[in-house]
Phi, psi and omega in degrees: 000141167239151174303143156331083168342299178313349190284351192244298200244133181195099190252142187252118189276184187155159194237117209277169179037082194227126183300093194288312176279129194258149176264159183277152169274113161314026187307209136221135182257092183287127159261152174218161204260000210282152181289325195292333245247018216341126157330136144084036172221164173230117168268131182259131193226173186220005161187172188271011158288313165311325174268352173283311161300294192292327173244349157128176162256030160272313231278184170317287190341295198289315182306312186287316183288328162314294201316309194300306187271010184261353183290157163223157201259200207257331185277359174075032189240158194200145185300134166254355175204151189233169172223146180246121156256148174268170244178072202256097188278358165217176201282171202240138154261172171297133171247164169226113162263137206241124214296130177284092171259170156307119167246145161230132201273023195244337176287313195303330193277332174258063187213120195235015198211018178308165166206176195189131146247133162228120202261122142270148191000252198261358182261104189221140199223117179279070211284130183216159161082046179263113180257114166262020188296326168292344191292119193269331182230197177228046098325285162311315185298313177286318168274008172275319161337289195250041157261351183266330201272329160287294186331320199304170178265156201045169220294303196295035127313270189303346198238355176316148125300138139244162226189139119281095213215113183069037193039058141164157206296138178239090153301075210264115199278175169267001177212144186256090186228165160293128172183126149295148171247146185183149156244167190216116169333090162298171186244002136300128200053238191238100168309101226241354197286336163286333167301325188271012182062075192220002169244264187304105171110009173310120159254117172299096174255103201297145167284141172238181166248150185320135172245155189272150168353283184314310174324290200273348182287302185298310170326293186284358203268320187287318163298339147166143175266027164258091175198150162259334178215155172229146143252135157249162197274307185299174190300271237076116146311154171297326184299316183304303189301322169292348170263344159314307208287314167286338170326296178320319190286346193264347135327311146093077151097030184248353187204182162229114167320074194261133194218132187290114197223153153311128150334299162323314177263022178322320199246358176267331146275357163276354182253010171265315207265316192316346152258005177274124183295133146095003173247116172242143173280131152190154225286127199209072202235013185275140163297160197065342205242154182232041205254022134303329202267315245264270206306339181272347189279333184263019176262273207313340216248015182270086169279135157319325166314314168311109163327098196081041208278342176321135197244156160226116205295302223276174173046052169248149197210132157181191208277048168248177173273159168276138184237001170229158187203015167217167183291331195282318180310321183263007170296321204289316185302321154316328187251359154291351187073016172232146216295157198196153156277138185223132161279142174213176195221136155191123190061030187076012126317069201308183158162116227232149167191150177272150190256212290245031176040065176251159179248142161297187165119174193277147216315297234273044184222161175276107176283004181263131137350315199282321169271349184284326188290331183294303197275352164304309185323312218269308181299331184289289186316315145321310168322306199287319197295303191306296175322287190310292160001272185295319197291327210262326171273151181304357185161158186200094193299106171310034165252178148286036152244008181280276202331310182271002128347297191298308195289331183296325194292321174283348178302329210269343171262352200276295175318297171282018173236349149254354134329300175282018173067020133331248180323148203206130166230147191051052148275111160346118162231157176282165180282000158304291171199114154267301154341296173310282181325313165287319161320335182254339194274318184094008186214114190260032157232002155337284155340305189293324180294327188298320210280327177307295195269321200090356193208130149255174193201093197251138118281158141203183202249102198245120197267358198292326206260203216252012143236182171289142158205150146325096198226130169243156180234155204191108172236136182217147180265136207272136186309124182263157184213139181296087221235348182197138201237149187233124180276353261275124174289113162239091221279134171245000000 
């Protein structure tokens, strides 16, 4: 034995400046009405075998998720993750589903003394002396279950279910309130809550009251925001698709909106919708087809790391039917702004791709998909770059050496965003603005760099209030995307 090293010398590792905040994934997030789903929750899969295990490969769920995970991009790139939130457009009671295990119905049967606890909200209750002995299937084992679970006092008792369904027991509570749910093994007689899969792999759905559109987009949004675009799968009222759509708008540049819409309602949702930033429409009238779902699969499938990883929703190919095939329709749908799978002919040639990958919102919010999808990217990647910052140093100093702290973490997302084709450098600007550009920057010569470089970039230290803050401005020129090329042929 020896004296203790530390005793002299005693060094502490650590991994300095280490990324404490993760930037988001740019999925897309279907809200649905489907039950497996626990109220006031969301779930993330990573391929459609995993959402085909969970909600079966009949649903909605699975279909939509073949479609999703089956795109592949022009870069050879593909969504890696989908997200599902429930979405209770009415009051829900608690439910249970109970995790799909092996059963025999020969366990059930030597069993004359079961028990089981169960709290609904503030309300718990112990069932003991339950005899399944008689039970010929396990269809019986569940209403003998739930003549025991009705004996209790009140309605959500007395009106309960219990059902064997799809290989496993489905507890439907009897009344539709707000109340958590949960069980718990008694220690009287033979304990059954795990046999009936009702503990471990269980999905627990607390009863909730109906949410409004707005309700549940900020609920999940609050619970996490990693998505870049949403949808919902049930149908939408125009009123419903308007609180989406201002939900979106009030964000200011954080998701995008995708809303499945009839050709007939072309012009009743462009005069409802047409000024909210971040929602695009598009024409969706095949059963089975999703080409709504088209602009969140090429959002999802962009990584950014990549060079020239930047997209342009129009001129996208996939598996869908054309739902405009002439010229006059799709001018008209072209001045509503709203987006279609399009046919087009050369040479006796069909060939269809979508069109025209637009947003609603008002001149000053970005209507191409394509730009809109960027500065979500760009603004989350500053954010997060920024966050770490402040997290990972010991202080970020009100001076210019704070400023320049600040400016080096965004230079460094400034570098990966005129790579990935964000940032557009030596785009040609009109003299608005150039106008626009010396006025907010204060420097008139500010302009020659966007149009040069692609960006300008200012920090300061604003001392007025009553701490310090930080303030940067970014003007950058936005990838623009070419939707029509004009020729002239000159013969001498």
């Amino acid at each position: 034995m020896a004296i203790d090293f530390k005793k002299y010398i005693d060094i502490t590792s650590v991994v300095g400046a280490g990324n404490i905040v993760t930037g988001r994934e740019l999925i897309g997030r279907l809200f649905t009405e489907n039950q497996l789903i626990p109220t006031n929750s969301y779930l993330e899969f990573t391929s459609a075998a995993d959402v085909g295990a969970y909600f079966g490969t009949t649903s909605i769920e699975y279909y939509r998720a073949v479609y999703y995970f089956g795109f592949v991009s022009k870069q050879a790139t593909r969504p890696q993750k989908i997200s599902y939130a429930r979405w209770n457009s009415t009051d829900v009671p608690p439910i249970i589903y109970g995790a799909v295990q092996a059963q025999s119905l020969a366990n059930y049967q030597a069993i004359t003394d079961g028990s089981i606890g169960m709290t609904i909200g503030l309300d718990v209750n112990v069932f003991t002396g339950i005899d399944f002995s008689t039970a010929l299937s396990l269809a019986d084992v569940a209403s003998i279950l739930e003549a025991a679970i009705q004996t209790a006092v009140g309605t959500m008792w007395t009106a309960a279910t219990v059902q064997f369904v799809n290989g496993r027991f489905v507890f439907i509570g009897g009344d539709s309130v707000a109340a958590t749910i949960s069980v718990q093994d008694d220690a009287t007689g033979t304990p059954i809550a795990g046999l009936i899969g009702w503990l471990e792999g269980a999905i627990f759905s607390d009863g909730a009251l109906a949410q409004t559109v707005t309700e549940v987009l900020q609920s999940s949004y609050d619970q996490s925001n990693n998505f870049g675009s949403f949808l919902f799968i049930p149908a939408l009222t125009i009123d419903e698709a308007t609180e989406a759509a201002q939900w979106t708008n009030s964000l200011d540049v954080e998701v995008m909106y995708m809303l499945p819409i009839n050709i007939v309602d072309s012009t009743v949702y462009y005069n409802a919708l047409q000024n909210y930033g971040g929602t695009g429409v598009t024409i969706s009238e095949t059963s089975g087809e999703y080409p709504e779902q088209l602009p969140m699969m090429i959002f999802a499938s962009t990584d950014y790391q990549r060079t020239d990883a930047s997209q342009n929703y129009m001129f996208q190919t996939s598996t869908l039917t054309p739902s405009v095939t002439t010229t006059s329709l799709s001018n008209a749908l072209d001045a509503e702004l709203i987006n279609y799978y399009g046919q087009a002919q050369q040479a006796g040639q069909n060939f269809s791709f979508y069109q025209r990958g637009v947003l609603f919102g008002l001149p000053t919010a970005p209507r191409d998909m394509n730009v809109f999808a960027n500065e979500i990217w760009l603004k989350d990647s500053i954010g997060v770059a920024l966050m770490n910052l402040l997290l990972g140093q010991t202080k970020v100093s009100a001076n210019t050496q704070g400023s320049s702290q600040i400016k080096v973490i965004i230079q460094s997302i400034i570098d990966l965003a005129i790579n990935n084709g964000t940032i557009s450098v030596g785009k040609p600007l009109n003299q608005n603005q150039i106008l626009f550009i010396t006025e907010i920057s204060g420097d008139e010569n500010s302009w020659r760099q966007v149009q040069t470089v692609g960006y300008w970039l200012s920090v300061t230290i604003d001392n007025s209030g009553v701490e310090p803050i930080a303030v940067y401005t970014l003007i950058y020129s936005k990838d623009d995307d070419i939707r029509k090329i004009v020729g002239s042929d000159i013969l001498i």
